[in-house]
Structures are given as C-alpha cells and as structure tokens.
C-alpha positions as CSV (number, residue, x, y, z in Angstrom):
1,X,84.7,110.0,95.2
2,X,84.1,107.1,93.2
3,X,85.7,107.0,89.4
4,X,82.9,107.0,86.7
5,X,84.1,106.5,83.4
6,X,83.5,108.8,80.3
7,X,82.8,111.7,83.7
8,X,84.3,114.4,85.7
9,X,83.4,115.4,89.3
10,X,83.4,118.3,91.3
11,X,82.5,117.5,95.0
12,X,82.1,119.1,98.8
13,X,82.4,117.4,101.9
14,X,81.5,118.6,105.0
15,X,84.6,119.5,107.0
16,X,83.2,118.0,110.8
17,X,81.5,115.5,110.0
18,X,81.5,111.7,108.8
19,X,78.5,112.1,106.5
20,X,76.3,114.8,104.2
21,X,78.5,116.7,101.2
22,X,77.4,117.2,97.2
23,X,78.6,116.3,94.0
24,X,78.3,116.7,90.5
25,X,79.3,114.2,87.5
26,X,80.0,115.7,84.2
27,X,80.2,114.2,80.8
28,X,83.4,114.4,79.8
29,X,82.2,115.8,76.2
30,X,80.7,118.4,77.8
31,X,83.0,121.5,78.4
32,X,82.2,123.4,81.8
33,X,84.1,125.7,84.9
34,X,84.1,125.4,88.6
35,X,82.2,127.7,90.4
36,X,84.0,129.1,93.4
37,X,83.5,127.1,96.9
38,X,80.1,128.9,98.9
39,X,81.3,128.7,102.4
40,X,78.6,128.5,105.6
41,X,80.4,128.8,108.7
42,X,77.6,128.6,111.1
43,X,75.0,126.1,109.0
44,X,75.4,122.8,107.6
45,X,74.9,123.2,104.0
46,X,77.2,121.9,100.8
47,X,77.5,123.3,97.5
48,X,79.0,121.7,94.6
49,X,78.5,123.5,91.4
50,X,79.7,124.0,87.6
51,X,79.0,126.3,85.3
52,X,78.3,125.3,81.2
53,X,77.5,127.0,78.3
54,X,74.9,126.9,75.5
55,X,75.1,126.7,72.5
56,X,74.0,130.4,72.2
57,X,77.0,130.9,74.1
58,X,75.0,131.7,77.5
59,X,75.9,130.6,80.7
60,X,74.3,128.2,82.9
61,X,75.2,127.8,86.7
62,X,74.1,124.6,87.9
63,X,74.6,123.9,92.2
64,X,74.1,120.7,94.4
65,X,72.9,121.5,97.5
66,X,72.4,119.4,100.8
67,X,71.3,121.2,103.2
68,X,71.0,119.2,106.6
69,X,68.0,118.9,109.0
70,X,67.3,120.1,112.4
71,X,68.8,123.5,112.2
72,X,67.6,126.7,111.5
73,X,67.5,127.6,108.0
74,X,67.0,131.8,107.6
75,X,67.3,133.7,104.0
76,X,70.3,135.4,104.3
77,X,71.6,131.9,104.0
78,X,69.9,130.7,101.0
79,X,70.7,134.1,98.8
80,X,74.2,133.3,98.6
81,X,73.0,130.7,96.4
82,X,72.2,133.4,94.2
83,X,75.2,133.4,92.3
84,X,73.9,133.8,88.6
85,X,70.9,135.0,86.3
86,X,70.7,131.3,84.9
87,X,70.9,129.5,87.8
88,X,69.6,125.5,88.2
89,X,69.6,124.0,92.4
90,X,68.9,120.4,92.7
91,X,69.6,118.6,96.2
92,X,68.5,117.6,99.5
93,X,67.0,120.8,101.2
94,X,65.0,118.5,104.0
95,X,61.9,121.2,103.6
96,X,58.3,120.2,103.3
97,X,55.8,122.7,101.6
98,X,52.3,122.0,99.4
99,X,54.4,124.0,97.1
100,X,55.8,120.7,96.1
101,X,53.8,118.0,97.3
102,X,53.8,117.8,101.0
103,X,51.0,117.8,102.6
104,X,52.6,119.9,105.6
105,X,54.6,123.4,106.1
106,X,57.9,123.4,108.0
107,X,59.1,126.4,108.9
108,X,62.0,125.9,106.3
109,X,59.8,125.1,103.6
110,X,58.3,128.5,104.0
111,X,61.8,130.3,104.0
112,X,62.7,128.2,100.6
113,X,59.0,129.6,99.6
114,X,59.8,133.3,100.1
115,X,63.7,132.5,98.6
116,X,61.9,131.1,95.7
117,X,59.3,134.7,95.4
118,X,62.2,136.9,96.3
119,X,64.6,135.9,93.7
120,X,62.2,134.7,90.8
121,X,63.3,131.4,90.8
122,X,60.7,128.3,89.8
123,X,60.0,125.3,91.6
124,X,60.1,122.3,89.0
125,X,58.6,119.6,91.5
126,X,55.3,117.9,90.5
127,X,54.4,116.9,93.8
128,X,55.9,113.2,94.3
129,X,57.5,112.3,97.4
130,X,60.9,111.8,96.8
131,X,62.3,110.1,100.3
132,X,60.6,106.5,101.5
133,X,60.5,106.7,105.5
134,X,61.2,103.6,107.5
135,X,57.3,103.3,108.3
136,X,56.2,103.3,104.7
137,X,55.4,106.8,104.5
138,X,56.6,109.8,101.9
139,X,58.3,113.1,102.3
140,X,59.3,115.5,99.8
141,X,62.5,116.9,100.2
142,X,64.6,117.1,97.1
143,X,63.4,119.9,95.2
144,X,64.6,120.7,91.5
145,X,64.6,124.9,91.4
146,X,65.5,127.3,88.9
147,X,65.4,131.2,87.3
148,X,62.3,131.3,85.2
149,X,63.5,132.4,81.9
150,X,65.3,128.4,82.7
151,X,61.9,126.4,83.6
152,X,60.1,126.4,80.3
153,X,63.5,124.7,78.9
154,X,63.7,122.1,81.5
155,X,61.5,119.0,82.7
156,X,61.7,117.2,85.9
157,X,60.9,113.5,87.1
158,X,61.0,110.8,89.8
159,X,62.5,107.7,89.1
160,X,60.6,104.7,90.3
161,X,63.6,103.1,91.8
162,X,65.0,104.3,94.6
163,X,68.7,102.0,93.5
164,X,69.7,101.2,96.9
165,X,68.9,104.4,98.8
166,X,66.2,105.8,100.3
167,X,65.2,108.5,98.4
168,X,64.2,108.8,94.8
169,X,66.5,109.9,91.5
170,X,65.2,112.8,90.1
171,X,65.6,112.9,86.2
172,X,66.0,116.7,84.7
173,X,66.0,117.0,81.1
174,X,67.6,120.0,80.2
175,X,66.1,120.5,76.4
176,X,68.3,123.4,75.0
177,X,72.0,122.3,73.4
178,X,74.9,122.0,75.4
179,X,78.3,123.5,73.9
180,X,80.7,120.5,73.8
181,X,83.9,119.6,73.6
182,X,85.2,118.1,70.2
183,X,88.0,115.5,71.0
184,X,89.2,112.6,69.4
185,X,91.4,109.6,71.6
186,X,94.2,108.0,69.6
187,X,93.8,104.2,70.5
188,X,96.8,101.6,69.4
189,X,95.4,98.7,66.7
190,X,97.1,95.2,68.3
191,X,95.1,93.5,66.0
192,X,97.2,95.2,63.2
193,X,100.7,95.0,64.6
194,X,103.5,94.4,62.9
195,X,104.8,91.8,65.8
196,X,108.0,91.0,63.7
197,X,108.8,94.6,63.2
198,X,108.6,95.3,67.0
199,X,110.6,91.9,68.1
200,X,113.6,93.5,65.8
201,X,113.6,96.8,66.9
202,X,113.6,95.6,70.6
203,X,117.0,93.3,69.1
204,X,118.4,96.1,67.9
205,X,117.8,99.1,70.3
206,X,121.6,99.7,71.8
207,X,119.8,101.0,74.8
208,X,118.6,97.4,76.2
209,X,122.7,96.2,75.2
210,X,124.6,98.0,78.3
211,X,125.4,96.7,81.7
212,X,122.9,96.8,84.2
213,X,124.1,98.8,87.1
214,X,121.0,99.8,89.2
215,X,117.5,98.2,88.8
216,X,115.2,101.5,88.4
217,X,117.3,102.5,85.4
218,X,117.5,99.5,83.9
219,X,113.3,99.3,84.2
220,X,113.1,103.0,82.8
221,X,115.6,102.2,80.0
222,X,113.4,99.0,79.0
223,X,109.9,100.6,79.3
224,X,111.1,103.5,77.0
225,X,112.3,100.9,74.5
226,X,109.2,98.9,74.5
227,X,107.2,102.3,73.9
228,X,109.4,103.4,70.8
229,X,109.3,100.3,69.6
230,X,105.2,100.2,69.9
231,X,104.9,103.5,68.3
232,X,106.9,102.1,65.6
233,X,105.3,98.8,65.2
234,X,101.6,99.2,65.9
235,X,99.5,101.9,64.0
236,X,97.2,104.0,65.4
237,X,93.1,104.2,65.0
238,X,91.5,107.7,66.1
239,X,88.3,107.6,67.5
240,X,85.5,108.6,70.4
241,X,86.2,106.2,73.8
242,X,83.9,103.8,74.5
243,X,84.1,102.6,77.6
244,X,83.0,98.4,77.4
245,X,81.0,98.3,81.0
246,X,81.5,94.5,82.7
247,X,78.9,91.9,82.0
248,X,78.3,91.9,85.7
249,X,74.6,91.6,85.5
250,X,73.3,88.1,86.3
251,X,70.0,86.6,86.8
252,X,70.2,86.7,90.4
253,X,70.5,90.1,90.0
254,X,67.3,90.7,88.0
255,X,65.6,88.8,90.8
256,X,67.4,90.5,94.0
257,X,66.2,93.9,92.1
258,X,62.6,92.3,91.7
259,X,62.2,91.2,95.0
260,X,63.3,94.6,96.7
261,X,60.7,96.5,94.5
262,X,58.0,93.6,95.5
263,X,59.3,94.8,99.2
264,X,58.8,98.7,98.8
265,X,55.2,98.0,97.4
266,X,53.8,96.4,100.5
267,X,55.9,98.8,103.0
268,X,54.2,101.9,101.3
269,X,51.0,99.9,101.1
270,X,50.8,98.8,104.8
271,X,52.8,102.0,106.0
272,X,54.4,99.3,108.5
C-alpha cells in the first residue's frame, strides 16, 4: 500500500487475484482498532474496516467493501457485514437500484435493498452516478450506507473529479466528534545547535579512539557517538508534525488537469 504521511492503513487483498481489495487511511490523531478479517470463501468480496470512538465514548464500526461484479450476490452474504449497532459501509458494491439513482434494477441491487430493510440500515446516496463508462454514460455503484440512528449525523457527496480513475470520490462528513489521540513529536532545533559543543564531544568520546578491528562495529560505535553527542549539543522543540508536501505542482499540471476535465465534458455530452 502506498505510505501517506500524517495516516495509517488497514487494507485486504484478494488472495487469487491480480486486482480488487479495500482499504482504509486513518489520521494518525485519530485513535481507532482493527476489526477482525470477514472471510468469503465462495464470493469475491473485501472488507477492510476500523472501529473509532466518539467523544461520548460510543463506538463506530466503519467497513470498506468491494464487492466484484458478475457473480451472484445472496443475503446470507451481506449480513456478515453486520458486525455492529453503529455501523458505516462505503465501497464498490457494483449494484444498480432507483434506490440510489439508477435508472435500472439488477438483481443485486434488489438483494442490497432488502439487506438495507432487513437490518435498518440507511442509504446515504443522493442519486449521482458515481462511475463514467467508456461510452460516456453513468452508473451508480458506490453506495455510502449506514444504521439509522448514524444517518442524521452524517452527509454524503460526489466529487466532481474523478483524479485519475473512473469512478467518482465520495465525500462523507461525519459531523459528531471524534475521540483523538493527544501526542506531541520531539523534533531536534539545528538552527540552535551548539556546533562547537558537538565537534568537542565527538574529540573527546574514548569510544571513536580504539583500533578498528571489524567495519560494522566500528560504524555502530561511530553512529552511537554522533547520537550522544546530538542529544548533547542540539536542544529539542516539542511540537504537532507537519508534514511540508513537495512543490510538485506546475503549470503544466493545472493545464493537463484542465484539459482532462474539458475531455470528460464532451464524452458525457456526446455519450461517444
């Protein structure tokens, strides 16, 4: 999985196959558990999941679920989902219903319909597609779900920019406080070093004096010396981490972005 900084990750993959799998990011401030792995061993379906707590000190479960197309999708599959009171499932579940938007109903979109009625759960969708087909077209298969004591505390959108992929970010504002994490990152001040200091407790450190008689030792003895002599020498600042991104952005990026969104346009306006 690729390292974001300032987040963890939980992820699946699926255990055949070159392609599919979920994964969840988590702000590092944010404290949260694992849930345990939800196994299918005759359907193609991935679930990632973590559960956090609010501030009130009750539990969220939130899963990410791919679910693969062209297989059959019955119920029994989709309650082990159903693994908490307060339960949030965004993902991939390649089912069309009117429920959210489609203009059609697939057979799974009506087994995620009576998952939905038979465990009280919400559908948060307004009814944008949220995949661009290769002809111009929509479909609406992500869905955004949860318990309904959940949906009048969360709000759901599609992002207008499909970043590379072909099928929309959805944006879910969660609106009640997350319990967090209160950490502080000791960073070293170079700009405050005492440069003199450290260059005479490197002279003088008896360790760096003896014979070198085998390479790795002679490293490890030098990098410990160069530590004590930083602790020593440069003070410490405390502090949240900021991570400083790259300036990679460039105009030609800004126009490479403009043109692909000038592209999308007239494919979903021609539908060719």
């Amino acid at each position: 999985m690729p390292i974001v900084p300032g987040y963890n990750f939980v992820h699946t993959f699926r255990v055949d196959k070159n392609r599919g799998g979920s994964a969840i990011y988590i702000n590092e401030e944010i404290d949260f558990t694992c849930i345990d792995k939800i196994l299918f061993d005759d359907v193609y379906i991935e679930v990632a999941g973590v559960i956090f707590t609010k501030e009130n000190q009750e539990a969220v479960t939130l899963l990410s679920v791919y679910i693969a197309p062209a297989q059959t999708l019955l119920p029994i599959r989709l309650n082990k989902l159903i693994v908490s009171d307060n339960l949030i499932l965004v993902g991939d579940f390649n089912a069309k219903h009117k429920l959210w938007g489609s203009p059609v109903n697939d057979f799974r979109g009506k087994t995620v319909v009576s998952f939905l009625e038979d465990n009280n759960l919400v559908c948060l969708n307004k009814g944008d597609g949220t995949r661009l087909n290769h002809n111009g077209s929509m479909s609406h298969l992500d869905l955004v779900l949860s318990s309904q004591k959940l949906a009048f505390e969360i709000e759901c959108e599609r992002i207008n920019d499909l970043w590379g992929s072909d099928h929309y970010p959805m944006l879910i504002n969660y609106k009640n406080s997350i319990l967090k994490m209160e950490f502080t990152i000791a960073k070293f001040n170079y700009k405050k070093a005492n440069w003199k200091l450290f260059e005479t407790l490197l002279e003088n450190d008896d360790t760096l004096k003896s014979e070198i008689t085998d390479v790795e030792i002679a490293y490890n003895i030098l990098i410990r010396a160069f530590y004590k002599a930083r602790d020593d020498a440069i003070p410490k600042s405390f502090g949240k981490y900021k991570h400083k991104y790259s300036p990679f952005w460039t105009e030609n990026c800004s126009k490479a972005k403009f043109e692909k969104i000038q592209a999308e346009h007239v494919l979903r306006k021609n539908n060719s």
